[in-house]
C-alpha angles and dihedrals in degrees: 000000000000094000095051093051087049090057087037090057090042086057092052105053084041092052092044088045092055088050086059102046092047086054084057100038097056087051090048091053093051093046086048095055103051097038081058083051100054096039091045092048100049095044087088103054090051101055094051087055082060099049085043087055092049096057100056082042086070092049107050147024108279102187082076090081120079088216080062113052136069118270137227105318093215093045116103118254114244124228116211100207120198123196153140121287087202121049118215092090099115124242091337107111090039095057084043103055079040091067086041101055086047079050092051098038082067102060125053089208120046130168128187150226123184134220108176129015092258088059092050100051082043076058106054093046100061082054094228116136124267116221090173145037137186143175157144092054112182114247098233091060122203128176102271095062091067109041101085088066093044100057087042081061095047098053095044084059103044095042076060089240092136131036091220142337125236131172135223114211144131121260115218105230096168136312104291093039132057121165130205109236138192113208138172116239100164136063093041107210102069094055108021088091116063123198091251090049091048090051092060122110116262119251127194108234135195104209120196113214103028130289088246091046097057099043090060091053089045104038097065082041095050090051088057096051101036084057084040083066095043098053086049092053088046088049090041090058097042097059088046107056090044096054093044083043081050092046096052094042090056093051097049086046089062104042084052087049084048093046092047098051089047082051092038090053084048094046089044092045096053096050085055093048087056098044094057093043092051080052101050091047087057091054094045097055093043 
């Protein structure tokens, strides 16, 4: 009988803990679906601002801008890391703080600057310097919520504090993948063209204002933004891997209620068995 009450107990807090995990699971999922949204959605726009950049590229000298060119050599060079600020997403932050410490291993002198509470405790631990946290993000992401980071990132580069800025983050490739990846926000020449916009054909363009006048309107706008997309891909991810971590945790939690109520109907059937063998020995003797 002890043993019976102990399986029954275990299906309980099984079943209780799949409850739990399908709740979760069901936000996740809305969440998932409006944060892909957003990062699909944007990933246009933001391709026709580089080709846009790469045009004026072509008709002026770029090195005249400060977003262009390379920064103090001496100066360390500043890792933008973007988490979670939950756990319960799966492998994704490990695979995340993996790529970073690889990151981290290339350059002798690193600063960062934290997105996400994960991040910073990654952070800490490396023992680098933080020049910048940040946390508590809302999960349907505008502009403006950005913003804030992105001009932190900006005036760290330009007061030559840092060599160059690149961020960690995981790129949303569908529900089921999401890839760490290393890119280079700033400066902005060696990444702002990428090989699908340089295999375009080549148009002639009358620009009013000037081309240099309006690089230097589009470059600090196309960092925003650039960071903008970043921050929807990571979001994207995130809500993905926890709703598919949710998903999987909830299907495990019913195949272990499953296997305790076949071994709790064993367990059940062999204490009957010996009750009524204990029963029929007694009848037998009286």
């Amino acid at each position: 009988m002890a043993q019976t009450r102990l399986i029954k107990s275990r299906i309980k807090s099984a079943t209780n803990i799949a409850k739990i995990t399908k709740a979760m699971e069901m936000v996740s999922a809305s969440k998932m679906r409006k944060a892909q949204s957003q990062a699909l959605a944007s990933r246009p726009y933001t391709h026709k601002l580089m080709e846009m950049l790469h045009t004026l590229a072509g008709s002026t000298d770029p090195s005249l801008h400060p977003l262009l060119r390379v920064g103090n050599p001496d100066a360390p060079v500043c890792i933008v890391l973007i988490s979670t600020d939950r756990g319960l997403a799966g492998s994704l932050n490990a695979n995340l703080f993996r790529s970073t410490f690889q990151a981290v291993s290339e350059y002798p002198n690193v600063v960062f600057i934290t997105v996400g509470k994960k991040a910073k405790e990654f952070a800490l631990k490396t023992g680098k310097r933080i020049i910048g946290e940040f946390i508590g993000l809302p999960d349907s992401l505008t502009l403006a919520d950005v913003l804030p980071i992105s001009h932190l990132i900006q005036e760290t580069f330009l007061k030559d504090e840092c060599s160059m800025v690149k961020t960690v983050h995981m790129q949303f490739v569908s529900t089921l993948t999401q890839k760490p990846e290393v890119t280079q926000l700033l400066p902005i020449a060696a990444t702002v063209i990428p090989s699908e916009v340089e295999g375009s054909v080549k148009k002639e363009y009358v620009f009013e204002p000037s081309p240099q006048e309006m690089l230097g309107f589009l470059l600090p706008f196309y960092a925003e933004n650039g960071f903008y997309q970043t921050m929807l891909e990571a979001k994207a991810s995130e809500h993905s891997a926890r709703m598919v971590a949710m998903k999987n945790a909830s299907d495990n939690a019913k195949d272990i209620v499953s296997s305790l109520k076949l071994e709790y109907n064993k367990s059940r059937q062999a204490s009957i068995t010996t009750e009524l063998l204990d029963i029929t020995t007694a009848s037998m003797t009286v």
